[in-house]
C-alpha positions as a LaTeX table, in Angstrom:
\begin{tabular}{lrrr}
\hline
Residue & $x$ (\AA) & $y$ (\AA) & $z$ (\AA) \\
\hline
Unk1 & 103.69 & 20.40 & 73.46 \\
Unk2 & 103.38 & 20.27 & 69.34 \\
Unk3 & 100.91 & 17.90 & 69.79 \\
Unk4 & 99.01 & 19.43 & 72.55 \\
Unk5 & 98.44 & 22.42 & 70.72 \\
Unk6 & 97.55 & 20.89 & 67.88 \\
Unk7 & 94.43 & 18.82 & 69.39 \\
Unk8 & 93.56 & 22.21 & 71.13 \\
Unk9 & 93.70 & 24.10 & 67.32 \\
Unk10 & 91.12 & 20.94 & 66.13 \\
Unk11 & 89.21 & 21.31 & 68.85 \\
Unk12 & 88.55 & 24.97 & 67.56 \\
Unk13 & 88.15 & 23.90 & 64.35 \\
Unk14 & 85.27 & 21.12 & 65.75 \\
Unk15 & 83.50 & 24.24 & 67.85 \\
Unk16 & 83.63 & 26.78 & 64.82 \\
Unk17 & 82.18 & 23.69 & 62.58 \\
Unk18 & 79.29 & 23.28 & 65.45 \\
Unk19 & 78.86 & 26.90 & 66.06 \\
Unk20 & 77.93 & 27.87 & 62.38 \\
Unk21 & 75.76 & 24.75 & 62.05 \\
Unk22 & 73.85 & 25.47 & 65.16 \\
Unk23 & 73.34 & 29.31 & 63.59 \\
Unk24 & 72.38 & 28.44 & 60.10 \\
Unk25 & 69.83 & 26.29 & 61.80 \\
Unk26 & 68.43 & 28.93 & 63.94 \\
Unk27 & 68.97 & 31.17 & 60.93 \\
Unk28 & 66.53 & 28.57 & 58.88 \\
Unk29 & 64.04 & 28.18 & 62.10 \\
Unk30 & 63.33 & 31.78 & 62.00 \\
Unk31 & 63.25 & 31.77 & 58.10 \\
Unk32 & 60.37 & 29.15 & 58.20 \\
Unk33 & 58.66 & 31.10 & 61.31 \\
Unk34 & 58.65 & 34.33 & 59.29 \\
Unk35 & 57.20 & 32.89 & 56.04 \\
Unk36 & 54.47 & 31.04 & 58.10 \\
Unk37 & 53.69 & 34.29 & 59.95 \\
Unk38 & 53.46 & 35.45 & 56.25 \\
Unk39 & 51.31 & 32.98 & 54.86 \\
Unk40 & 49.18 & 33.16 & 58.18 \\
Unk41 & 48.46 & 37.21 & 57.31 \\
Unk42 & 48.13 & 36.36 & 53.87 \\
Unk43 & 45.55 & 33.45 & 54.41 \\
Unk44 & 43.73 & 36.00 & 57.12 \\
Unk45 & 43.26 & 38.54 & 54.21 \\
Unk46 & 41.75 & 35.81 & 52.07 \\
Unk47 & 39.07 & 34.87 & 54.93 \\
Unk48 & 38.39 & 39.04 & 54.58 \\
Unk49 & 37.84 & 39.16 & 51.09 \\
Unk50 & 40.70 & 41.62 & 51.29 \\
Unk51 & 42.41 & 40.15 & 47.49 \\
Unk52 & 45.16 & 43.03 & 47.22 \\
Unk53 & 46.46 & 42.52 & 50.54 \\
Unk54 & 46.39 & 38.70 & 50.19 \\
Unk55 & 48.26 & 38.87 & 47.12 \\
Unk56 & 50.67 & 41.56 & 48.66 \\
Unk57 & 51.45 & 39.36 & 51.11 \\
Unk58 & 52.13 & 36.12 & 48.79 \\
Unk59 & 54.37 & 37.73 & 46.87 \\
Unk60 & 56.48 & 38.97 & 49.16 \\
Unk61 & 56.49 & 35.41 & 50.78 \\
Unk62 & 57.60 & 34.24 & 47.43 \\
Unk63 & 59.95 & 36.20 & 47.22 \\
Unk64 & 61.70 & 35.53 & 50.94 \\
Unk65 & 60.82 & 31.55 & 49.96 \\
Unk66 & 60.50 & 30.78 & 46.78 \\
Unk67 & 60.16 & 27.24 & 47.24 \\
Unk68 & 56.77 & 27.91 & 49.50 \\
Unk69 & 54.77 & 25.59 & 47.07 \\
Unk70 & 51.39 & 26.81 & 48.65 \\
Unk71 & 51.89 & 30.61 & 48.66 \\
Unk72 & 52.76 & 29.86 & 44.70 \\
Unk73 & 49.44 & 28.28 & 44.26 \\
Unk74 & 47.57 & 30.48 & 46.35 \\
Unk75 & 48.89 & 32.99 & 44.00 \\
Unk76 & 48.23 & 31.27 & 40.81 \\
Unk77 & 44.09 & 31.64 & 42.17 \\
Unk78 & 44.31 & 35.13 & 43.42 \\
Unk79 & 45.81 & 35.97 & 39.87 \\
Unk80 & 43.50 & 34.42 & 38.18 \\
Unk81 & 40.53 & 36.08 & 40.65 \\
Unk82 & 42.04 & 40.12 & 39.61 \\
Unk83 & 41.90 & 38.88 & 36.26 \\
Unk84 & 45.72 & 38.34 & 35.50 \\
Unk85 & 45.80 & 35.24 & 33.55 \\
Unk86 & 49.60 & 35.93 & 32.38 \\
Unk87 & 50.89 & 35.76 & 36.03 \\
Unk88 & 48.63 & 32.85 & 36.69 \\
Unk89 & 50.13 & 30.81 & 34.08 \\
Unk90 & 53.77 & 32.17 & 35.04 \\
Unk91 & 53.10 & 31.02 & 38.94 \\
Unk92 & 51.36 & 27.28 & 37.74 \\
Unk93 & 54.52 & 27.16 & 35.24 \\
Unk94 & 56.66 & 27.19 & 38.73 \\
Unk95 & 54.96 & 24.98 & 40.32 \\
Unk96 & 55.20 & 22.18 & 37.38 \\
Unk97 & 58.70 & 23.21 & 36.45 \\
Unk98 & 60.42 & 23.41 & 40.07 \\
Unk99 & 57.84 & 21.10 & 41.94 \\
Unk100 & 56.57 & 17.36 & 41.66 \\
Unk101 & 53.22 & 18.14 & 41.93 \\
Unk102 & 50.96 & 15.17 & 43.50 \\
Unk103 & 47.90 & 14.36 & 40.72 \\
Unk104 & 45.12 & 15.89 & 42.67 \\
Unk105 & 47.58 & 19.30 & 42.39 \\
Unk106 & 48.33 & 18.41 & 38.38 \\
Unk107 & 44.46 & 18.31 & 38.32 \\
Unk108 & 43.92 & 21.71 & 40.08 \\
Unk109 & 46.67 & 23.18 & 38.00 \\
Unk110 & 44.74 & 22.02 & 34.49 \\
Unk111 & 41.67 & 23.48 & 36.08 \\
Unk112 & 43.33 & 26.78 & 36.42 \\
Unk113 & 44.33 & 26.76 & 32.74 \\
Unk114 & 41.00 & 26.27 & 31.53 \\
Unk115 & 39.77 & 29.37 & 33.36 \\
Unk116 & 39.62 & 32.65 & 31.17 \\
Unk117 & 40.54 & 34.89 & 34.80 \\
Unk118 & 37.43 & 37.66 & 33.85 \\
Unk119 & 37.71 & 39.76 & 37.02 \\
Unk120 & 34.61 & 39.36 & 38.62 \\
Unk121 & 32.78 & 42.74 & 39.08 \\
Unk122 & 29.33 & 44.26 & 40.36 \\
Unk123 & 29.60 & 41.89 & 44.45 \\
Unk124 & 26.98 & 43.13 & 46.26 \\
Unk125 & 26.26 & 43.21 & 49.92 \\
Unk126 & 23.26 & 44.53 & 52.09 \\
Unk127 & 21.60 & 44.28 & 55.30 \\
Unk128 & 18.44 & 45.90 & 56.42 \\
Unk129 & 17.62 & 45.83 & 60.38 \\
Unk130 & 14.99 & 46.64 & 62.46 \\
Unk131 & 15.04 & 48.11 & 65.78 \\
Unk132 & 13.10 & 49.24 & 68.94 \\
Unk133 & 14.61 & 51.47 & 71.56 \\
Unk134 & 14.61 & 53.44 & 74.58 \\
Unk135 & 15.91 & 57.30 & 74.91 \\
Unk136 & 15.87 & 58.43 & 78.59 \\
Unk137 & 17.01 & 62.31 & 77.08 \\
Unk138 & 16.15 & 62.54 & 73.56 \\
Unk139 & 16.12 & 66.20 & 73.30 \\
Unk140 & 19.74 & 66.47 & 74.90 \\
Unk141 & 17.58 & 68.40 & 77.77 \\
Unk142 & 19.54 & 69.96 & 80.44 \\
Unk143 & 20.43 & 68.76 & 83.39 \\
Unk144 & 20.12 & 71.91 & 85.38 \\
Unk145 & 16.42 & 73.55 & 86.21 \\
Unk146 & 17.58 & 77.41 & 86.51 \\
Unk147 & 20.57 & 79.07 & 85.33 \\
Unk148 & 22.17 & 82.62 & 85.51 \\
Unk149 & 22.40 & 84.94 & 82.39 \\
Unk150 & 24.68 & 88.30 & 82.08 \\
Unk151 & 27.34 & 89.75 & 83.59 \\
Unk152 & 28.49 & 89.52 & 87.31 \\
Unk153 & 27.10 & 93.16 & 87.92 \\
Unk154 & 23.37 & 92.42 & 86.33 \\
Unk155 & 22.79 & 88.56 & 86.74 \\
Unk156 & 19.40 & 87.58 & 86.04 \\
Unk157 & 18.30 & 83.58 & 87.18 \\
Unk158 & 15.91 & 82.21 & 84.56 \\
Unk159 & 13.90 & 79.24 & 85.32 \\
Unk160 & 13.77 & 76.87 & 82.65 \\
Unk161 & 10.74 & 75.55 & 80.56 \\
Unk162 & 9.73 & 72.00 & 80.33 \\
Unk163 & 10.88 & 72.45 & 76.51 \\
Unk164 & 14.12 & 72.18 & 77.66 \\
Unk165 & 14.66 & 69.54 & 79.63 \\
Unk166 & 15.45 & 66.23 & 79.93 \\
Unk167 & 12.32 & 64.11 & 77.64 \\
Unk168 & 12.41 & 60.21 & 77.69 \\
Unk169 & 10.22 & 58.39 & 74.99 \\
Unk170 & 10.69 & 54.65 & 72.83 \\
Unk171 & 11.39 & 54.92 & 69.71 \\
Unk172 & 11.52 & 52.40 & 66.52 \\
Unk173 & 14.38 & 52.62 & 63.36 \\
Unk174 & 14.10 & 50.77 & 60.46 \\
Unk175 & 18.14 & 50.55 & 58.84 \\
Unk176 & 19.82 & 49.55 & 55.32 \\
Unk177 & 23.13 & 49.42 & 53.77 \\
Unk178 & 24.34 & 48.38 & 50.43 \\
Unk179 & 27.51 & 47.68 & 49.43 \\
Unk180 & 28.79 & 47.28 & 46.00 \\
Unk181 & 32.52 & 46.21 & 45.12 \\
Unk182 & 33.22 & 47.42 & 41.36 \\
Unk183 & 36.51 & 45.60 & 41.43 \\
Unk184 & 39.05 & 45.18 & 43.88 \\
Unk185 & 40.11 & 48.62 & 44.48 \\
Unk186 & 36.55 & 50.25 & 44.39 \\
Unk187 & 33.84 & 50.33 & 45.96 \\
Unk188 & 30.52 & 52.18 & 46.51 \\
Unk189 & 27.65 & 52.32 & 49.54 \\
Unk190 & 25.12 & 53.59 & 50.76 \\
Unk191 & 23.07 & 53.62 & 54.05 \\
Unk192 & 19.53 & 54.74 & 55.41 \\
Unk193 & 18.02 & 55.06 & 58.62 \\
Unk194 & 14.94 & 56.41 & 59.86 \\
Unk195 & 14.27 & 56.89 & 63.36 \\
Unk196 & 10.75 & 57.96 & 65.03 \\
Unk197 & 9.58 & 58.54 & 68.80 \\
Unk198 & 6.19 & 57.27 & 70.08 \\
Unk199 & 5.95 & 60.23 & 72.26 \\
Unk200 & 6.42 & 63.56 & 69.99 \\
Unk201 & 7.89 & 64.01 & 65.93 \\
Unk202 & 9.43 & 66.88 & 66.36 \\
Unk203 & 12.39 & 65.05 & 66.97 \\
Unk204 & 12.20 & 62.07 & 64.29 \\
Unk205 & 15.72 & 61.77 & 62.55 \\
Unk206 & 16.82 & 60.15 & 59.25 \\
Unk207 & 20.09 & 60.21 & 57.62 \\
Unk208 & 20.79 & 59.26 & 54.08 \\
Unk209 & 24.65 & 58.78 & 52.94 \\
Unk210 & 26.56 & 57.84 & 50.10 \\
Unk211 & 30.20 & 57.14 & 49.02 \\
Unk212 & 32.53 & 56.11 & 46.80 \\
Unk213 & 35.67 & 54.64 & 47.91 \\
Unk214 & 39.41 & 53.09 & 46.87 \\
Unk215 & 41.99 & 51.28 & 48.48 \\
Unk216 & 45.34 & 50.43 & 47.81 \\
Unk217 & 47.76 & 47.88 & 49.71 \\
Unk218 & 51.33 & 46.48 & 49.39 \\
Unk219 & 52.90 & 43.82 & 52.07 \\
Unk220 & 54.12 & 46.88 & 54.35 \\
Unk221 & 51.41 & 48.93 & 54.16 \\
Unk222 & 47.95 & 50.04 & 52.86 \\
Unk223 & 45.84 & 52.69 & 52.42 \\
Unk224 & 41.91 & 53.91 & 51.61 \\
Unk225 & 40.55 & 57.32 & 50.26 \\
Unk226 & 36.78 & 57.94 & 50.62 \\
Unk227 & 34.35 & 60.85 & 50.07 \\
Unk228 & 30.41 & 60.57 & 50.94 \\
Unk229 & 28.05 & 62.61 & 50.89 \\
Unk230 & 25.46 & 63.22 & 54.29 \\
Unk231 & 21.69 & 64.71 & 54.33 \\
Unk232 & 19.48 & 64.47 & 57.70 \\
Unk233 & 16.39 & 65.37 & 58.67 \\
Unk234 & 14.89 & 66.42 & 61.62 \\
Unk235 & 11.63 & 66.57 & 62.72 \\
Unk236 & 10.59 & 65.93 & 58.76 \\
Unk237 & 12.87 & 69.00 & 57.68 \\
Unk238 & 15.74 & 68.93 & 55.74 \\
Unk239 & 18.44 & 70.19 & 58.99 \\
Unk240 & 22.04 & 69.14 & 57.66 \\
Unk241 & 23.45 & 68.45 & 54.38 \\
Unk242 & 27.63 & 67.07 & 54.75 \\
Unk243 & 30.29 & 66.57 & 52.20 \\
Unk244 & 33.34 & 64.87 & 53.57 \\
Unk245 & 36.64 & 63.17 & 52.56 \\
Unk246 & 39.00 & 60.70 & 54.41 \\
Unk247 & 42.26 & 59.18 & 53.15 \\
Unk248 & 44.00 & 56.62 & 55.63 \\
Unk249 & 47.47 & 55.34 & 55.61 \\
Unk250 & 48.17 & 52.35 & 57.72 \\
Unk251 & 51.36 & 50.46 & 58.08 \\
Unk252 & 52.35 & 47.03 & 59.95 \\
Unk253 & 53.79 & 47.51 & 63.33 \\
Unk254 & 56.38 & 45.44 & 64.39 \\
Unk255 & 54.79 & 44.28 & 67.79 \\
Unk256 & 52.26 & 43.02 & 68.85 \\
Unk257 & 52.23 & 40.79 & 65.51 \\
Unk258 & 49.60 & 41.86 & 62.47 \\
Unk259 & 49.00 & 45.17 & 64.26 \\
Unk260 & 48.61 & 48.25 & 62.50 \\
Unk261 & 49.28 & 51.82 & 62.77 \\
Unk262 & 49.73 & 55.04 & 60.51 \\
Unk263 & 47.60 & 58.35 & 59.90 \\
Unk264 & 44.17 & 58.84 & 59.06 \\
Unk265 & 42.76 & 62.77 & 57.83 \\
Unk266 & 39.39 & 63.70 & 57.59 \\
Unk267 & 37.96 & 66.87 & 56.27 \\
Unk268 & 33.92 & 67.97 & 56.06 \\
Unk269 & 31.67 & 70.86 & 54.80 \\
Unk270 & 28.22 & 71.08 & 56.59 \\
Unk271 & 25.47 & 73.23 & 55.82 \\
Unk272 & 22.52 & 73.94 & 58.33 \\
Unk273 & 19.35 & 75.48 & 56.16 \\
Unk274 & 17.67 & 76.96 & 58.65 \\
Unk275 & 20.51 & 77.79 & 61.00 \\
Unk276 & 23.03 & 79.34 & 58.83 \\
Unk277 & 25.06 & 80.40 & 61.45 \\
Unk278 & 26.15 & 77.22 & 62.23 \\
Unk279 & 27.48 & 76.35 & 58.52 \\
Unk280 & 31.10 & 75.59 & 59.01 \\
Unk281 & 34.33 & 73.27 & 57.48 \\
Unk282 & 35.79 & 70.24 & 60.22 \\
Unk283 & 39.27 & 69.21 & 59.77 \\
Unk284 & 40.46 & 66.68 & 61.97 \\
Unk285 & 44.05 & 64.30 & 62.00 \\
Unk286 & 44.17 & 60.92 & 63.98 \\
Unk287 & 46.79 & 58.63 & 64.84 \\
Unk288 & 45.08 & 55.00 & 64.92 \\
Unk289 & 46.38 & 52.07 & 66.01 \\
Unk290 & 45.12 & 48.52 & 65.08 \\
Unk291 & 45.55 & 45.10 & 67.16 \\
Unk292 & 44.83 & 41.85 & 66.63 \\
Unk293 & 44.08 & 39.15 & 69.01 \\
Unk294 & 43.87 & 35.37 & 67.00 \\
Unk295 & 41.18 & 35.89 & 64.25 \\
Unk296 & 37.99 & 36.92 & 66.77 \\
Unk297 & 39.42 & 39.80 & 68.61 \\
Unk298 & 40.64 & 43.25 & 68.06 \\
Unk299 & 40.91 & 46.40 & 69.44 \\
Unk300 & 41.68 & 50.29 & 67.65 \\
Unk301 & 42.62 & 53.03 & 69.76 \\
Unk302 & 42.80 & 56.57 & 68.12 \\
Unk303 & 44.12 & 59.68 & 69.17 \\
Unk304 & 44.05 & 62.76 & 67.48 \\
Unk305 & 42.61 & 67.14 & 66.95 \\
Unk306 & 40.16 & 68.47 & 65.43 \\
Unk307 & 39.67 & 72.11 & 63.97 \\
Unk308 & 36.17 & 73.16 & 63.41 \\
Unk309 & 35.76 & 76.54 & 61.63 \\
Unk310 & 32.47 & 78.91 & 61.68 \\
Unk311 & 31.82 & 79.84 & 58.10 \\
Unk312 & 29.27 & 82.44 & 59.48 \\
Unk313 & 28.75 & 84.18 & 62.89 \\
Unk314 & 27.87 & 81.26 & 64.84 \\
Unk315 & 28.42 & 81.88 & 68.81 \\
Unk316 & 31.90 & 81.23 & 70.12 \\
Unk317 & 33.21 & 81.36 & 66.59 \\
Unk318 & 36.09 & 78.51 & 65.69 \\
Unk319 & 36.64 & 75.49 & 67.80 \\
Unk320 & 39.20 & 72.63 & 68.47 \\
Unk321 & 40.68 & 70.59 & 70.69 \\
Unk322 & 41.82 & 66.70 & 71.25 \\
Unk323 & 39.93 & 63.54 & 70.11 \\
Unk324 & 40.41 & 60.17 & 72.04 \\
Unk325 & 38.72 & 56.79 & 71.25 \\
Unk326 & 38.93 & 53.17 & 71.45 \\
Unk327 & 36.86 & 50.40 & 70.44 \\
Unk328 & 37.12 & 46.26 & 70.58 \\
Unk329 & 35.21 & 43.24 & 69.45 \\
Unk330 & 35.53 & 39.93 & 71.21 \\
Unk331 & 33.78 & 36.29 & 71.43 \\
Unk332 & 31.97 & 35.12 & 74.08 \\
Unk333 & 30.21 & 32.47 & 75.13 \\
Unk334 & 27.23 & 30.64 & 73.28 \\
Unk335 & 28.33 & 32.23 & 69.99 \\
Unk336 & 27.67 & 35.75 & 70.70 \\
Unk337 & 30.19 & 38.38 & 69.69 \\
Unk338 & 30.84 & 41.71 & 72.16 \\
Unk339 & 31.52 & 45.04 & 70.96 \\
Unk340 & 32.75 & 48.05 & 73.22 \\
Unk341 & 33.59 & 51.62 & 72.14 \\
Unk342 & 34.43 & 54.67 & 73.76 \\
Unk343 & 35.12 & 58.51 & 72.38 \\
Unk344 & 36.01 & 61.65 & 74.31 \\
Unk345 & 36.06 & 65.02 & 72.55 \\
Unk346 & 37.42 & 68.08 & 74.17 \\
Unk347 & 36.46 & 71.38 & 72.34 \\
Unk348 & 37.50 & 75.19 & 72.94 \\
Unk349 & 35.87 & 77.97 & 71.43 \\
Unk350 & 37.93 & 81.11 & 70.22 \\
Unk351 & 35.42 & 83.42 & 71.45 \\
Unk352 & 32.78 & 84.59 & 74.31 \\
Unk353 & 30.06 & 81.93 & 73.10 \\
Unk354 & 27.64 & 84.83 & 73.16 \\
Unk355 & 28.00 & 88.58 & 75.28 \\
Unk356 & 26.45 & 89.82 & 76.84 \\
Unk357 & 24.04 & 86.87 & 78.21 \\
Unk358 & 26.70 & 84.49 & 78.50 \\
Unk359 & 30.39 & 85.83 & 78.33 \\
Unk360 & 31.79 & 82.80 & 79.00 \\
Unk361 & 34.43 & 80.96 & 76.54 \\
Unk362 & 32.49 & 77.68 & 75.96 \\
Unk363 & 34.34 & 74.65 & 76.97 \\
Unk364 & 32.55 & 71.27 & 76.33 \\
Unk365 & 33.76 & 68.01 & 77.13 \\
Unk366 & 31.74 & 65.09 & 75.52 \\
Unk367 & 32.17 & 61.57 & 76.35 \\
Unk368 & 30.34 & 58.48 & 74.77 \\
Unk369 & 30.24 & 55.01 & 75.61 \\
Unk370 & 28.36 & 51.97 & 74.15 \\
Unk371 & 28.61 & 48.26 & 74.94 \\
Unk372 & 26.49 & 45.33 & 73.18 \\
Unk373 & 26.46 & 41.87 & 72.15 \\
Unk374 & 25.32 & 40.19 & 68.88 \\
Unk375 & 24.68 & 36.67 & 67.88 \\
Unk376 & 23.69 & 34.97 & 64.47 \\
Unk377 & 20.57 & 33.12 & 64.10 \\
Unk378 & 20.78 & 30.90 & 61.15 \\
Unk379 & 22.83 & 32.01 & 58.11 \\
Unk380 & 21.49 & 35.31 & 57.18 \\
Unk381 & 20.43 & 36.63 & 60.35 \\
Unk382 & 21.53 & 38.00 & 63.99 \\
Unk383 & 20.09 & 39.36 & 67.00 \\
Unk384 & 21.90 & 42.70 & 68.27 \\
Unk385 & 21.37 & 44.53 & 72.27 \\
Unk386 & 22.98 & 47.83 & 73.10 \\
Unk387 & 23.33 & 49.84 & 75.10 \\
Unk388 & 24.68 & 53.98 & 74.72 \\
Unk389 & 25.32 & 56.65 & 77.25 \\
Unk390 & 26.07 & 60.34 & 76.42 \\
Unk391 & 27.74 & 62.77 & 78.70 \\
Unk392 & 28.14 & 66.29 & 77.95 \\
Unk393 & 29.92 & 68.87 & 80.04 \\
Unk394 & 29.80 & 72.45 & 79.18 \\
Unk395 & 30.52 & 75.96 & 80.64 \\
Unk396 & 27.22 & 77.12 & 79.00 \\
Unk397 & 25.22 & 75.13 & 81.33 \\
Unk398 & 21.79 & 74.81 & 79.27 \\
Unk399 & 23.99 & 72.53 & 76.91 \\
Unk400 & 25.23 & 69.92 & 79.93 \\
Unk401 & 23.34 & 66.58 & 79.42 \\
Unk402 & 23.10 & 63.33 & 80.09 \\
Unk403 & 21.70 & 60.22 & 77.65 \\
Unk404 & 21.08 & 56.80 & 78.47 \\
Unk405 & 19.63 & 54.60 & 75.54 \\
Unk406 & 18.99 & 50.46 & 75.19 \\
Unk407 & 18.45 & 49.13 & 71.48 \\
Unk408 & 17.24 & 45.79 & 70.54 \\
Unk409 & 18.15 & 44.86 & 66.53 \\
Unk410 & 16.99 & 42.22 & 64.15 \\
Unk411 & 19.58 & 41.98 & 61.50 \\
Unk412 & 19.03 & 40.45 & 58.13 \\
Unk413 & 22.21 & 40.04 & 55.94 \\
Unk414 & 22.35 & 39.49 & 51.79 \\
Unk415 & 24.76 & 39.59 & 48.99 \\
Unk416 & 27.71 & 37.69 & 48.42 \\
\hline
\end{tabular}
């Protein structure tokens, strides 16, 4: 019996021994898994020129596996590219001290000493891009004929001029952006576009806008702040000048993997000219939420409210409501690239939108949708199709419409 029970206490002892072997080496397997996942974000942020994030993620890999050789010498570069030669030499110290280093890595590592680590400023990026399109409503004409004005005891129908509706027409835009990092938290741009019809000017647009932006990033998180400035013509008149502000705050989601998802605020002043009435302040809060598909792919959805307040006597006074969008980009075949986005805006005035010709509260429900595929040709150049519809609801019915537009781009890329 004595001896019984003792073979029965070693067998114990033999399955305890087993048991905490097999767990520290599942505990190791996901160890290893989690740093690759790691280094697999951090080596994705290098491919996106996105340094602070890259190093972010590096150090906290170094610090959840320190003996991650290549995460220390990925780090020992990335120092030395923001310009912090101490931590370079600190990180290439590691590597001699801790590591046998191969000769072709002893080389490397004496190459990195010699450099003097100057951050590298003034990167510059542009594109310029030509286009020729089709606008089947580019008035935003409406899509009724007639419509009834007043109140239910003195309705009058009024038939509506050509003037306003629905006017088709080509049109060509000539495009440009600049981008210029100043180091890598800062940044500044700029875009231009000009956009004329064949068949009238009075509706030519061009926008001009400017910014200045920052961002910041850890391993669990990062952020941007940006401010820009917005002026537009129309018809060759100065219509809208904009001054807006956005700070984002994004953090990584636990599933799917390398997703994203935080808070993103946006507030803007616009000024109308000649329509003063229309001057008014937009604040507006989102929830976005970033995935990830592989490198290729990815899709944001957003979800969020707007506020839009009348700085002057402009019909219907304030406005708000709910903001809804989504957007992806995908491969496909024969090395074209497909983008899709979608936005849905559902606004409430405070106020009869103008008594007594139209009492009604105006309600308008705006949805826009645009699909298209682009495709490099050579290096520094790509070929771009779109396509764009607009619908807009409203309980003011002169403002329902309906847009359908096609756009054919030649892209030309520069910078490094």
């Amino acid at each position: 019996m004595t001896k019984e029970r003792g073979n029965w206490v070693k067998a114990l002892v033999y399955f305890f021994i087993l048991l905490c072997s097999l767990i520290t080496q599942i505990a190791r397997a996901e160890s290893a898994n989690a740093s690759e996942k790691t280094y697999e974000q951090a080596l994705e942020s290098i491919e996106n020129n996105d340094i602070p994030q890259a190093i972010a993620h590096l150090e906290f890999l170094h610090q959840q596996d320190p003996r991650h050789a290549g995460a220390l010498l990925d780090l020992a570069y990335l120092y030395c590219h923001a310009g912090q030669r101490l931590k370079m030499i600190r990180m290439l110290s590691t590597l001699e001290s801790e590591f046998s280093p191969p000769p072709k890595i002893l080389h490397l590592i004496q190459q990195l000493r010699q450099r003097s680590c100057v951050v590298t400023r003034g990167n510059t990026k542009w594109a310029v891009a030509t286009s020729l399109g089709y606008d089947s409503n580019f008035n935003q004409g409406s899509r009724v004929n007639s419509l009834s004005i007043g109140s239910d005891l003195y309705l009058t129908n009024v038939i509506l001029t050509d003037d306003f509706l629905p006017k088709s027409s080509y049109f060509f835009r000539v495009s440009a952006q600049v981008y210029r990092e100043l180091d890598n938290e800062n940044y500044f741009y700029g875009r231009f576009s000009a956009q004329n019809y064949t068949s009238t000017s009075d509706f030519d647009l061009s926008t001009f806008s400017s910014g200045f932006g920052h961002t910041v990033s850890s391993e669990n998180w990062q952020g941007s702040a940006d401010i820009k400035v917005i002026l537009r013509t129309l018809g060759g008149s100065l219509y809208q000048e904009s001054f807006s502000s956005n700070i984002q705050l994004l953090a990584f989601a636990p599933y799917p993997d390398r997703s994203l998802f935080g808070l993103e605020m946006e507030a803007a002043y616009s000024r109308y000219p000649d329509r003063p009435a229309f001057n008014n302040v937009e604040m507006a809060f989102f929830v976005p939420y970033i995935l990830r598909f592989g490198k290729e792919a990815r899709a944001r959805v957003l979800a969020g409210w707007t506020f839009d307040k009348a700085l002057e006597n402009r019909p219907g006074g304030n406005r708000s409501g709910p903001i809804l969008a989504a957007e992806t980009v995908f491969p496909l075949a024969g090395g074209w690239t497909g983008y899709m986005a979608w936005q849905a805006r559902f606004l409430d005035t405070d106020l009869p939108y103008s008594p007594p010709l139209f009492p009604a509260v105006r309600n308008q429900r705006q949805q826009f949708f645009s699909v298209s595929a682009e495709r490099k040709v050579g290096d520094s150049q790509s070929i771009r199709v779109e396509y764009q519809y607009t619908n807009n609801n409203d309980t003011i019915p002169i403002y329902g419409f309906n847009n359908n537009s096609v756009i054919f781009s030649w892209i030309i890329e520069g910078g490094k």
